[in-house]
Every structure is written in structure tokens, then in C-alpha cells.
N, C-alpha and C positions, 0 to 999 in steps of 0.2 A: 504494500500500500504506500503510496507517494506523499507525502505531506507537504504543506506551505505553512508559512506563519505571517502574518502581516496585519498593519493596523489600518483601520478601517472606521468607518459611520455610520450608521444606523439611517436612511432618509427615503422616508415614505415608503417603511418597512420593505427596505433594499439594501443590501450591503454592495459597495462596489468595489470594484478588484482592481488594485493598482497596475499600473500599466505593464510593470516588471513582471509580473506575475501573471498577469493575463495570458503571455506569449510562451507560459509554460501547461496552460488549460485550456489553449483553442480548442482542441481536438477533443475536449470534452463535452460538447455541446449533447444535449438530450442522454446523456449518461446519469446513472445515480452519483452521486455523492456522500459523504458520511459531514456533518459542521460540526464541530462543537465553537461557542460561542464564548466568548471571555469575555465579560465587562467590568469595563473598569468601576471600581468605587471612588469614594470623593478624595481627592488627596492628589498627588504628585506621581504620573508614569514614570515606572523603571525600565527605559527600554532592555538595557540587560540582562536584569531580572525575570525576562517576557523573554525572552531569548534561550536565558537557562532553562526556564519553566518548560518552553516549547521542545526543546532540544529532550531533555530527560521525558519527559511524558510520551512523545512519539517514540522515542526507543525503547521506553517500557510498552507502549500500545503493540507497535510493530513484534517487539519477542510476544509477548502473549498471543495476537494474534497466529503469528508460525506455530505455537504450541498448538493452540485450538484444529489448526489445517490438518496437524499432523494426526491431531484425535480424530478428527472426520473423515480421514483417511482409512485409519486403524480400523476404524468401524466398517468397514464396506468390504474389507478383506474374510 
């Protein structure tokens, strides 16, 4: 599974995809996708911090995912 991370706006319950990013999802048009949504709370953004956050979270998503393939595999044998 491919990930992105990037920040973004909320407007007229729309998120738009910065132009960087775009040209790594054309080819995604009428495909599923999985979002998960981050929003910020009141205070000061760490882009950083959002950076680590995203980093560690998709490499723990992605190994658990591989686990799961591997069980849904096992099972049909």
C-alpha cells in the first residue's frame, strides 16, 4: 500500500491535493482509496512532529497489513 502525507483544508467538504502530490495519484482516478484524517487542535503545527507521526504509523500500518495478506493467504491453502 503506497502512502502520502501532506497538509491540507477542509473547503466545502473537499480536501485538495497539493500539486506535488497530485502527479503521484493521477492514475488513480475512480479507484478506492483508504483517508485517514488528522486534524489539527488549537495551538501551534509541528510540521516535524507530523512527519515522524506519519513516517512511524505507515510502517507500523504497512507491516501489519503484510501480516494480515499473509493470514488470508494461509487460509485458502
Amino acid at each position: 500500500m503506497k502512502t502520502l502525507a501532506f497538509k491540507s483544508k477542509v473547503e466545502n467538504n473537499k480536501i485538495s491535493i497539493p500539486d506535488e502530490m497530485f502527479a503521484q495519484i493521477k492514475d488513480m482516478n475512480q479507484k478506492d482509496v483508504r483517508v485517514i484524517l488528522l486534524m489539527e487542535e488549537t495551538g501551534e503545527f509541528n510540521e516535524e512532529a507530523f512527519k515522524e507521526f506519519a513516517k512511524i504509523f505507515f510502517t507500523r500500518y504497512a507491516t501489519n497489513l503484510e501480516s494480515f495478506k499473509k493470514l488470508i493467504e494461509q487460509s485458502k491453502e
